[in-house]
N, C-alpha and C positions, 0 to 999 in steps of 0.2 A: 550541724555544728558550724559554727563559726571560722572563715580560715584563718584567724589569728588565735583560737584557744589553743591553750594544748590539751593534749589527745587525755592523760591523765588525771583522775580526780585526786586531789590532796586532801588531807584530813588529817592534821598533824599539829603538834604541839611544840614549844621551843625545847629540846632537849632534857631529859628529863633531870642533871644536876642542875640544870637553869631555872626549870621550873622548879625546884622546890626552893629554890630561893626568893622567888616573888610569891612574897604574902598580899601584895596591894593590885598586880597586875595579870591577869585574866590574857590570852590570846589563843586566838584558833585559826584554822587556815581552811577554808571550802574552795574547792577548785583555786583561781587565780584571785582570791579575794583575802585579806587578810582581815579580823576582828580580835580590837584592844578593847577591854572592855578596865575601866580601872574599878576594882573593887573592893571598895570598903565604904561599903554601904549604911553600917552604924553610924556613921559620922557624914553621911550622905555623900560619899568617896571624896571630902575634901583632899586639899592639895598638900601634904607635907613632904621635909625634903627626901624621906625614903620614898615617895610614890614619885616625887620627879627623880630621884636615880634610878628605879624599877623599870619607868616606862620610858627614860633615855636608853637604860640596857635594851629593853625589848625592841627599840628600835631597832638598834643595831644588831638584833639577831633575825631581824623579817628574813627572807630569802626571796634576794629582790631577782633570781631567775624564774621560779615560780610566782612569785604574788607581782601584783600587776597594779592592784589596786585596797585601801586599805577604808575600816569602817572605826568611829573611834565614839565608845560611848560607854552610858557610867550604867553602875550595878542596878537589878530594882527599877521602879516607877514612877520614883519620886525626886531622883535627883540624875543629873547627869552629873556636875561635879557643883556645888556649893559655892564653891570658893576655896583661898587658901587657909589655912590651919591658922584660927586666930591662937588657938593656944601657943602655940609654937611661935607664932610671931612676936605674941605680947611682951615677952621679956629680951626680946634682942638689940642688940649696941644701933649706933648707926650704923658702924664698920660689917654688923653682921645682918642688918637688915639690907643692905649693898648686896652682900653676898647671896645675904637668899632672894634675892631680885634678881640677881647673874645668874644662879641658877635656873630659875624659870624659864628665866629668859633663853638661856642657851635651849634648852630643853624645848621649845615653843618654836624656837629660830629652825631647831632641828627639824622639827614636824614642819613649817613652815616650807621650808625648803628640797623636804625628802624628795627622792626622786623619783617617787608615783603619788598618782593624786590621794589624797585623804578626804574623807568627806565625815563629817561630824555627825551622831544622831545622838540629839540633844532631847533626852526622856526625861526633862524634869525640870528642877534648877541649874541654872547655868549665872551666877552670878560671880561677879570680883573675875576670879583665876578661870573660874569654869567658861565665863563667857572671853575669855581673854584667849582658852585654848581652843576654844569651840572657831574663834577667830584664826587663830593660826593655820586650821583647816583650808583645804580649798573649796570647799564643799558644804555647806550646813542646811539641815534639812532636822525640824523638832517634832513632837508630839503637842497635842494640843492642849494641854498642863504646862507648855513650856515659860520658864520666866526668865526673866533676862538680866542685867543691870550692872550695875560696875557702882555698889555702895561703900568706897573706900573710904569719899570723906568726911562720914557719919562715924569714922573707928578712926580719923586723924592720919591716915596715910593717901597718898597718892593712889593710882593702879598701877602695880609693877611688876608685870607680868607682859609690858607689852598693850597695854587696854588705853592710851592715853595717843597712842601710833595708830593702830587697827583700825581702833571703830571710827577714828575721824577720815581713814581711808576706805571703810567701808560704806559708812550711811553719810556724811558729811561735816565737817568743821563743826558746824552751830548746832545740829542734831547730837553730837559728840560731847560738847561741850555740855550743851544743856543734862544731856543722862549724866556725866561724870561732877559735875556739879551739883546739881538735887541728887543725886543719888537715888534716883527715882528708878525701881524695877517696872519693865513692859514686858507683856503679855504675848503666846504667841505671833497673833492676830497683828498687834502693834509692829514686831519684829520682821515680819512680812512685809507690812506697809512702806518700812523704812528701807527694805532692802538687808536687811542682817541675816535671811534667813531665805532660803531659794524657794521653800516649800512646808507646809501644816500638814501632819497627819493625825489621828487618829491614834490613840498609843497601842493601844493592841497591833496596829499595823506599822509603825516607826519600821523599826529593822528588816522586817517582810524589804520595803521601800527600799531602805538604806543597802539592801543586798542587792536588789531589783538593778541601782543604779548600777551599783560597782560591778556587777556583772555588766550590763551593758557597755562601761568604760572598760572591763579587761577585757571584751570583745574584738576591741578595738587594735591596729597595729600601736605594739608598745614602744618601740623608740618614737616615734611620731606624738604619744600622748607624753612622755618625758619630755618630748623637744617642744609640744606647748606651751606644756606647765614652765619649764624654765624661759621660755620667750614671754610669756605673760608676766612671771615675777620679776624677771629682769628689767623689762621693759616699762614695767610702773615705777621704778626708781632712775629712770634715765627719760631726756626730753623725746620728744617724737621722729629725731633726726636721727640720735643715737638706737631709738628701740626699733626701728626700723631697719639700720643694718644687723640687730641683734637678731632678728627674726629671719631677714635673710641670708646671715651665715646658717641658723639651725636647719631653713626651709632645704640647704644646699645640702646640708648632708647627709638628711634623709635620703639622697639620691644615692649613698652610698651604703644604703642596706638591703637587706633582702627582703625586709618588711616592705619596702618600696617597688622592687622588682617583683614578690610575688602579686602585691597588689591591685598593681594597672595591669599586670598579665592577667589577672582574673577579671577584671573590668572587662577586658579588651576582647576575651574569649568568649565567644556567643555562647558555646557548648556548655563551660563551667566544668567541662572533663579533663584537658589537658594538660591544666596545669599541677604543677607539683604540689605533694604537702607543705601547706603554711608554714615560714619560717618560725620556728620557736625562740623565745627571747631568752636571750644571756646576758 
């Protein structure tokens, strides 16, 4: 065992007057690993505004002392998330197309930001909203069926979900442009080449992978991978003078945990006996 796991296995559901309130959102907990799985699948789990308040609730029900790390992917093998709900959209004001943009987006910003890594496994389509959250992830790793694209302005709207910020910070300006412009869906393989996607697998083995990983990251001491992830996000929205002290205030406080003190004591001890049990995170 790892000296940052903890000693207990989880297998556990968000309570159960919660969960019967989500019809659209799917989650389960294996050891320090949490899985959203959004499902509604008839409609290949597109995006409407009940599944983005299902899966902002769920967020906020994770149990960030236990889960360390999260997996986020759509029902079935044929789609991870479509896109957002054109039905739903079609008839909306400007004033409420705004709003269901704000919502996304908050909701995206949340994941974006949460404070353990997320890593996306994308088993299918990932188009419009789907490749937009798949984006908000830290993490994305597909199935070799994967397709990708942001075809908003073949239906007259922009991406607004965040697809328009993302992918031009992901793969680059002119590669951004160009997909968001033709509206042109890529292919695994493609999405690899560009950088959008860390890794192809096999669909029978996506999730095998996507658990494979996250377990490897909850191995890991967890204020340290929190104090990453927020010096990484932070510091691509600030110049390199600024992201540099961001990173060494976090690097500094690490010195005041136990994660850090059990740490280098286990380093340091040739034996591997003396030291105490791994600090569990709170």
């Amino acid at each position: 065992m790892n000296r940052f796991m903890p000693k207990r296995t989880i297998h556990k559901r968000i309570g159960a007057e919660k969960e019967k309130n989500m019809e659209y959102i799917l989650y389960e907990a294996k050891d320090a690993v949490g899985i959203i799985t959004i499902n509604r699948e008839k409609a290949l789990n597109a995006l409407n505004s009940q599944v983005l308040d299902e899966l902002n609730e769920t967020l906020d029900q994770v149990d960030l002392d236990t889960i360390r790390c999260l997996i986020l992917t759509g029902a079935g093998q044929k789609s991870f998330v479509a896109g957002a709900d054109i039905g739903e959209m079609s008839t909306l004001t400007k004033a409420e197309g705004e709003a269901f943009g704000k919502k996304g987006n908050d909701v995206f910003r949340k994941l974006e930001t949460f404070p353990i890594p997320v890593i996306a496994a994308v088993n299918g389509f990932a188009l419009g909203g789907g490749c937009e959250i798949s984006m908000s992830c830290d993490i994305r790793i597909c199935s070799d069926n994967a397709v990708f694209g942001q075809p908003e302005v073949g239906l007259g709207i922009t991406p607004g979900f965040g697809g328009t910020q993302r992918l031009a910070r992901l793969v680059g300006a002119g590669m951004a442009k160009q997909m968001i412009y033709t509206a042109r869906n890529i292919k695994a393989d493609e999405a690899l080449r560009i950088g959008l996607v860390n890794a192809v697998y096999p669909q029978e083995e996506l999730m095998a992978q996507a658990e494979k990983m996250a377990g490897t990251i909850a191995k890991n001491a967890p204020i340290a991978v929190r104090n990453c992830k927020k010096a990484i996000n932070e510091g691509l929205d600030a110049d390199m003078d600024e992201a540099i002290v961001i990173e060494e205030k976090l690097f500094g406080d690490c010195f005041e945990t136990e994660d850090q003190k059990y740490g280098m004591a286990f380093f340091l001890d040739k034996n591997k006996e003396k030291v105490k049990e791994p600090f569990q995170n709170k």
